[in-house]
N, C-alpha and C positions, 0 to 999 in steps of 0.2 A: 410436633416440632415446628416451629417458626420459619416462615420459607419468607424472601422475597423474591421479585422477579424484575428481569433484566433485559432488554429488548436490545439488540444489533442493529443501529440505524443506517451506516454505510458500514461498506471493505475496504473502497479504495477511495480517493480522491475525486471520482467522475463518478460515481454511484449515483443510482436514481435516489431521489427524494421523497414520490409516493408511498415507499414502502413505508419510511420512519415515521410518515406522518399516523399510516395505518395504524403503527406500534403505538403511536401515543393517544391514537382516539378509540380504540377498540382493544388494545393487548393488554392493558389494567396492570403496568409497569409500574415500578416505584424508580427506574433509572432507565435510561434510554441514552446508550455509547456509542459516538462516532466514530467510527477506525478510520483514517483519510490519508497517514502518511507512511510513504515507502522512504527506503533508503534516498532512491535517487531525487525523491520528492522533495527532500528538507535541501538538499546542495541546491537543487534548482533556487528554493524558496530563500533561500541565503544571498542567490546570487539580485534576486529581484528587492531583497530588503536593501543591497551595496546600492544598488540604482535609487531607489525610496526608501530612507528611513522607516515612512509610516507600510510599506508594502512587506510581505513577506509570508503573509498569514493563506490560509486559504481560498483561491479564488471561488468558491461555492460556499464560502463562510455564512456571507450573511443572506443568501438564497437559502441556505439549511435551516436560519435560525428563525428567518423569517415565517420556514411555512408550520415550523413545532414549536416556535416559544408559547406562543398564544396557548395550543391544547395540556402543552404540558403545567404549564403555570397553573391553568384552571384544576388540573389533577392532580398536583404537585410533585407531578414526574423530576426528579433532578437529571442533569443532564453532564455527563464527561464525554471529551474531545480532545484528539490530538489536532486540530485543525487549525492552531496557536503556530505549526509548523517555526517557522524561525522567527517568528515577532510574536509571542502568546501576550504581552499587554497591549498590543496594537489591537489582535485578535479579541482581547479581553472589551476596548474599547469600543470596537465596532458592534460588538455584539449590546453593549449598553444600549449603542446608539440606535440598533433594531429594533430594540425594545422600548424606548424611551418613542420611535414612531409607531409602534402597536399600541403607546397609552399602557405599559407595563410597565410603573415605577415603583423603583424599590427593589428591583430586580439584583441579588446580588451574586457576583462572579468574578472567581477566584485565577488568576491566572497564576501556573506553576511554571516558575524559570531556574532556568541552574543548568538544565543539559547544556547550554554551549561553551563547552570547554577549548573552543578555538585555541584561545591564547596559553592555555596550560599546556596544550599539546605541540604549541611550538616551542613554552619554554624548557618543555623535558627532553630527555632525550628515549624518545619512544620509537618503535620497531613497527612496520605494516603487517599486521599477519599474513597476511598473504604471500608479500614478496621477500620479507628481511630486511628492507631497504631503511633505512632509515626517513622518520618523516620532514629530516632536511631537504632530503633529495628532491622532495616536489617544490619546495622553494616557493616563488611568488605565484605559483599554479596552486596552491592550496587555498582554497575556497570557504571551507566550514570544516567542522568537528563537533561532532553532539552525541553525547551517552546515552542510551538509555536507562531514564529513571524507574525507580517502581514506584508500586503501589502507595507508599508511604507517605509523600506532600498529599498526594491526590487527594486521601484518606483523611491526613489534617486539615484540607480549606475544605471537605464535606463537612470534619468536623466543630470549623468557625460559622458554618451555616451558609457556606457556597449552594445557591441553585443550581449554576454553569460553573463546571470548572474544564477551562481552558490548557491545555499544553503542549508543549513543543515536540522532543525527541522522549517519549516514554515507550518501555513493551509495551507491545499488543495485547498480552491478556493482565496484564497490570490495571489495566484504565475500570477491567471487567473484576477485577479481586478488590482493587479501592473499595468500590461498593460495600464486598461483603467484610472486610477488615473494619469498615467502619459501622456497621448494620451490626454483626455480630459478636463484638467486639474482638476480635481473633489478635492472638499475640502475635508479633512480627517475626517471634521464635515459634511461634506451633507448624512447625516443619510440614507433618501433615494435611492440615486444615490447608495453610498457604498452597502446597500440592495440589490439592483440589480445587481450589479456586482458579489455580491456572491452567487446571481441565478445561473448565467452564469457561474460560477468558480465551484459551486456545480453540476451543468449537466454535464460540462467536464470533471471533474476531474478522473474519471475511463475509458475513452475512451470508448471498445469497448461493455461499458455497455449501454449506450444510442441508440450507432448505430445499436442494438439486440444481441450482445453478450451474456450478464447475462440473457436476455429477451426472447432469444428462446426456445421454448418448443412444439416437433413436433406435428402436429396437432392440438396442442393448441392454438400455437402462432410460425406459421411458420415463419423463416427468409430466405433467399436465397443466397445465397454463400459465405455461411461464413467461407470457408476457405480463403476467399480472402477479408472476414469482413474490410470496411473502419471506419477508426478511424475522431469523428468529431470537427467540426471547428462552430466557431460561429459568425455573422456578427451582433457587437454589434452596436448599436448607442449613441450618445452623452446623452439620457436620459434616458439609462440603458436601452431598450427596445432588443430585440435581436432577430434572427432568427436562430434555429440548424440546420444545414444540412451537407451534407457526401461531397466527389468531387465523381462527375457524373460520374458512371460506376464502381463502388467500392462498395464492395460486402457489405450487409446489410440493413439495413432500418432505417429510423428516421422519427416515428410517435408521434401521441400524447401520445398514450399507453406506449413506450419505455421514454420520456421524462418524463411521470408524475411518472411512476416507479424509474426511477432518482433523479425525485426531492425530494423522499421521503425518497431516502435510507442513511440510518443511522441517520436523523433525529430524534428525540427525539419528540420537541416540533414545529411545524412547525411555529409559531408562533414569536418564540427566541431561532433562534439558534445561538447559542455562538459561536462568532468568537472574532479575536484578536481585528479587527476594526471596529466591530458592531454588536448590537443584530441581526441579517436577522429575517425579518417577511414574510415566503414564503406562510402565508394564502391565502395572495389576489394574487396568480400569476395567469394568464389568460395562457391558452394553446389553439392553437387552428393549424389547418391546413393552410400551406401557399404556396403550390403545392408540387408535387410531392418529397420527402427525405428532405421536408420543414417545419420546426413548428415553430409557432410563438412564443414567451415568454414575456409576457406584466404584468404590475404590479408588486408587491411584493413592499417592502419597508424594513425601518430598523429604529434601533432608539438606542441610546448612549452604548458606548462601556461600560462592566464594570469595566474596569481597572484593571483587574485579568486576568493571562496566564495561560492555560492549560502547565503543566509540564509531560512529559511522563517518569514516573522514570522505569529504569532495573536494573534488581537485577539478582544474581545465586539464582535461585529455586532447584532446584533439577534436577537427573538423570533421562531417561528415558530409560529401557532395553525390547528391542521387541525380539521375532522371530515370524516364521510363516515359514508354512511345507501345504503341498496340497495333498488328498484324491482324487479318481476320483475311477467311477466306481459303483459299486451294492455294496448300505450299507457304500456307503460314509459318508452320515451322522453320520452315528451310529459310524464310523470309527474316525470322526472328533471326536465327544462327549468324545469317549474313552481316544484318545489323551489330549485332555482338560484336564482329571480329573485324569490323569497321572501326567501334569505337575504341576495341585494345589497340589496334594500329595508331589510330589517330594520338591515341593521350601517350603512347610510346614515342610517335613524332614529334608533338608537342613540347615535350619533357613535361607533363603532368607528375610531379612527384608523389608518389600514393604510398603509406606503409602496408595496406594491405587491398584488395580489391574482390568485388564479384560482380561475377556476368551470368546474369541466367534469366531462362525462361519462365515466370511467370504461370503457373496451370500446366508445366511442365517436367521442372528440373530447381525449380526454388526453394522447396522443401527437405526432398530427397532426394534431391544429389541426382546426376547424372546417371553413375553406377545402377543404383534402385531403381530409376525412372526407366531405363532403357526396356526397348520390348513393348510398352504400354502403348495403346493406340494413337495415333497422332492426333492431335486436338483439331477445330476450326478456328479458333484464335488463339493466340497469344499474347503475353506483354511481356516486353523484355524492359528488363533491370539491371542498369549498371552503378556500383554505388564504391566510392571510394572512400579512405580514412586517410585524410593531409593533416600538415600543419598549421595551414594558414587555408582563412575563409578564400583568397583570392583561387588558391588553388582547387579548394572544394569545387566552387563554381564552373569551372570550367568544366569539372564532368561533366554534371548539366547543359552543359550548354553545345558538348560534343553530343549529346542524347538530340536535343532539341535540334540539331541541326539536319539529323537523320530526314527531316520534313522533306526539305528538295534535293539531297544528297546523297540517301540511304537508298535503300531498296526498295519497292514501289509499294503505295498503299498504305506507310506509316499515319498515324494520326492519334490525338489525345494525349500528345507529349506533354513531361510533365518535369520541371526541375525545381528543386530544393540544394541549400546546403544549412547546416546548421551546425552549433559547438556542441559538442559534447563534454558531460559533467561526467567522469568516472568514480567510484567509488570502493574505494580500500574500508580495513578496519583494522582497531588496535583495540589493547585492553589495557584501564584505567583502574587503577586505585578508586573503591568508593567514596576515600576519605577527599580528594580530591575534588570531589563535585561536591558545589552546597546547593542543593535548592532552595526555593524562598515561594511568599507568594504575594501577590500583590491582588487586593481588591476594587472592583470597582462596583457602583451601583449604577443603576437607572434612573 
């Protein structure tokens, strides 16, 4: 049976770069998939395209494309990416322009646009899942709106003869089924087949979380060289069956443990999980060992789209004003506490307006709460953290700057103060009609 194979170059947006390169000079891929965007990642990237038209795309765009076009061209790895984030022709052009200075002309790349439903979703009258609010309420604080697409452009500008295809808001295991809908010709109705392919697009889609990244935990669940963590590829076959594995000699592991921990994460319902082109029913998937950084993936299935898009809308929430200052020594703790209750007095005198606030210790009491912390031996250092959520930058700031003043004020021995405030982009969702979104694509060459 006819297998190709598919290599996971990044998970997230800040993902190392050597791995991808590894996949495409050594994992004998016919496609090599960047995953790079999270919800909050496209609001931000919306909000940097309102600033610069031509900005918006990924800032490790053309660092990625620079260190893999060259290997993949020579082996004629094609390449899908969501890293088009909210400008995929701008994204589509830069990438020409990388290539066009590697002396790779003729390079061609498909950019897929149609997720930014902004303006539909201001002219309808649409509901926030989350809160029932309606999406008037956020008013001139609504930022962006982008569906997720599926497989289906993706699959079409592979099949006009895209090398890169570029896009903006698509699922995650969408980018990874493209491939095989187009390689194996699978119908957009083989319910099925589409199910398994979003097995495979759901394992890969984080990279170096299958291969033991997210998965190691010393002595729990040793991994082995994971500073040199390989990122994995998957050798699918024509009946959606698959095999995970790493390229030989590349730091990590890919067991069953690591693959069923994948399979499960951020799943909801394993049963239906809501994609663009199919419910995935990952109950019946079979895991099993197939030698050495080998697993098998059999079963699972799917069953009729529901004709609704996830929509990941960004809004301006609100400011967030930190600082943080460091204790060390005999009675550090006590030293942090004091600090603490310095600066709630002070931003109460003040009238620092805050909707919400924390004050905590650092190696302390910052992760687990007070409650849980209590009892545990007292630390030699500390840092204490105050960080408030305002309205306005003006007010953020001044947290900071009651942190930073702790220096000749606070209680003795503070030092390595530290202040920030910055916006925060929040992010709701709704659900869209697919008839509503057109995608399109638009080519460029080299």
């Amino acid at each position: 049976m006819r297998t190709i194979r598919i290599g996971a170059g990044a998970g997230f947006s800040g993902d190392r770069i050597e791995p991808a390169v590894e996949l495409a000079e050594k994992g004998d891929v016919q496609y090599l998939v960047f995953e790079c965007l999270a919800e909050r990642t496209i609001a931000l990237a919306q909000q940097a395209r309102m600033r610069d038209p031509a900005a918006g795309y990924d800032p490790l765009l053309a660092a990625r494309m620079r260190a893999v076009l060259r290997p993949c061209r020579e082996r004629g790895i094609r390449i899908v990416t969501n890293m088009g984030a909210a400008n995929p022709v701008a994204a589509a052009e830069a990438i020409a322009a990388v290539a066009r200075d590697l002396g790779l002309h003729g390079l061609r790349i498909a950019a897929v646009t149609g997720d930014d439903v902004l303006e539909a979703v201001r002219a309808g009258d649409h509901r926030l899942d989350e809160t029932g609010e309606p999406v008037s309420a956020l008013a001139d604080r609504l930022v962006s709106a982008n569906a997720y697409l599926g497989a289906g452009p993706i699959a079409a500008a592979l099949a006009q003869g895209a090398e890169v295809v570029v896009t903006g808001r698509a699922a995650d295991p969408a980018m990874f089924l493209a491939p095989l809908v187009h390689e194996f010709g699978w119908s957009m109705t083989d319910w099925t087949r589409l199910g398994r392919g979003t097995v495979v697009g759901h394992l890969l889609e984080c990279a170096g979380q299958v291969t033991g990244g997210y998965f190691a935990d010393p002595g729990c669940k040793d991994v082995p060289d994971l500073a040199r963590l390989g990122f994995p590829l998957a050798e699918v076959a024509e009946d959606g069956t698959a095999v995970v594995t790493k390229v030989p000699g590349s730091g990590g592991r890919v067991t069953t443990a690591t693959c069923k921990e994948q399979l499960l994460y951020e799943v909801h319902d394993p049963a239906r999980y809501l994609q663009p082109d199919v419910v995935a029913d990952f109950s019946g998937v079979r895991v099993s060992e197939d030698g050495p950084d080998r697993v098998r993936i059999e079963g699972g299935g799917g069953a009729p789209r529901t004709g609704l898009l996830k929509v990941s809308v960004g809004y301006r929430d609100s400011w967030v004003g930190e600082g943080q200052i460091s204790y060390a020594g005999a009675g550090a703790v006590a030293r942090g506490r004091l600090a603490l209750e310095i600066v709630a007095e002070r931003l109460r005198m003040t009238g620092v307006a805050c909707r919400e606030t924390r004050f905590e210790l650092i190696g302390v009491d910052a992760i687990l709460g007070p409650a849980l912390s209590a009892g545990a031996p007292e630390p030699r250092e500390v840092r204490v953290r105050v960080v408030g959520r305002t309205d306005s930058r003006a007010e953020a700031e001044r947290i900071g700057q009651e942190v930073e003043s702790l220096y000749l004020n606070g209680p003795a021995g503070g030092g390595g103060a530290t202040k920030s405030a910055r916006e925060i982009v929040g992010i709701r969702s709704l659900l869209l009609p697919e008839g509503v979104v057109t995608p399109a694509i638009h080519v460029v060459e080299s």
